[in-house]
N, C-alpha and C positions, 0 to 999 in steps of 0.2 A: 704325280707321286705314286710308288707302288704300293699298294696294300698290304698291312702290316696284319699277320696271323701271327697271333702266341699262343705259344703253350703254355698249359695251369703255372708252369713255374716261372716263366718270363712274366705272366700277368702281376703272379702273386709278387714276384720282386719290384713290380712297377709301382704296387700299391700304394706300398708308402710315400712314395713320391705325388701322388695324386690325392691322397687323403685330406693334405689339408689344404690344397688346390680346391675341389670338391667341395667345402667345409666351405669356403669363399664363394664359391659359384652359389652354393645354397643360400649365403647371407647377403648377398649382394638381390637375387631372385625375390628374396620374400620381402628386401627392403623397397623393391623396386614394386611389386607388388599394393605395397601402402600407398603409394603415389594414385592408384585406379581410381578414386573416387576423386581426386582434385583435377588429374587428367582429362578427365570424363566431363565435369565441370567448364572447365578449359574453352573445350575442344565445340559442347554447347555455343560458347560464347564467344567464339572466335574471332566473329567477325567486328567483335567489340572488343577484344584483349589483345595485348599484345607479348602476352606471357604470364610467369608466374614463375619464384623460388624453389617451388617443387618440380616446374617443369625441368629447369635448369638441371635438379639434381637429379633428376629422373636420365637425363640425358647423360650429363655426367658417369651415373652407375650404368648405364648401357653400353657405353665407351669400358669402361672397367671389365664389366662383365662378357661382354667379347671377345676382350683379350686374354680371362680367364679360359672360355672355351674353347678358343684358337690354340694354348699352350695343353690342351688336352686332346683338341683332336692332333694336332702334331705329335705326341706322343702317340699315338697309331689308334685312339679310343675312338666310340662313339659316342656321344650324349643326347641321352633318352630322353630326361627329365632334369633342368635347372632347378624347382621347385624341392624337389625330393634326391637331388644327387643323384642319380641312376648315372652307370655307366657302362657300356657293355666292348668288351674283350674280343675283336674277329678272334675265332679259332678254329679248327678244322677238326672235325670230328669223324672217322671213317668215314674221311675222303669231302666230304660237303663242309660248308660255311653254316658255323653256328655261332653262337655269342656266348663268351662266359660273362656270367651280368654279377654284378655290385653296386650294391645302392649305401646311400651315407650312412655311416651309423654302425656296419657290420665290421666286426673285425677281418673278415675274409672272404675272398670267394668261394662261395657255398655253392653256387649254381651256376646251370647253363640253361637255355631255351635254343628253338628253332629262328631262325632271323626273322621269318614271320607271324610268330609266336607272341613276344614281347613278353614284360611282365607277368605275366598271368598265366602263362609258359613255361618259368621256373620250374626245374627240374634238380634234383640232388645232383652234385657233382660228384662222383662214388668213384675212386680213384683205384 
């Protein structure tokens, strides 16, 4: 599949459509999250168990939450962070690949970074 670059206004019209995608991937992450201390438990005693209701569910939202990521990287996105919704935008910026990034929670995309930059890389998007 070819590589999908948008521009600030192809990303920004996609937004909505991924915001509350996004909003899922994060509730799905944090619920899956809860299961680490029963998992961990588990996985000790393995050789003695042969399961458990949380594992089940654990698997279950895995199955879920894949499919959440799968309808977001086919929308042309990356994802950064399930935990925290990160998502970043291929886009081209005088000529090179950079990322417009948007994390959960922000009304808009505000920024960009270098691809190998990430988070912390955040840069004003000043149009």
């Amino acid at each position: 599949m070819k590589k999908k670059f948008f521009t600030v206004k192809e990303a920004r019209q996609a937004l909505p459509g991924l915001k509350d995608l996004i909003g899922k991937v994060v509730s799905v992450s944090n619920r899956m999250e809860g299961y680490r201390t029963e998992l961990e438990n588990i996985a000790e005693l393995s050789s003695n168990n042969s399961g458990s209701p949380e594992a089940t569910a654990y698997l279950e939202d895995l199955i879920v939450l894949q499919g959440y990521v799968n309808r977001v990287q086919q929308a042309g996105c990356v994802v950064k962070s399930l935990q925290d919704g990160l998502i970043d935008f291929p886009h081209l910026r005088d000529g090179r690949e950079v990322y417009l990034c948007w994390k959960y929670g922000e009304n808009d995309i505000h920024f960009w970074h270098e691809v190998n930059a990430g988070f912390s890389g955040r840069t004003p998007l000043l149009e």
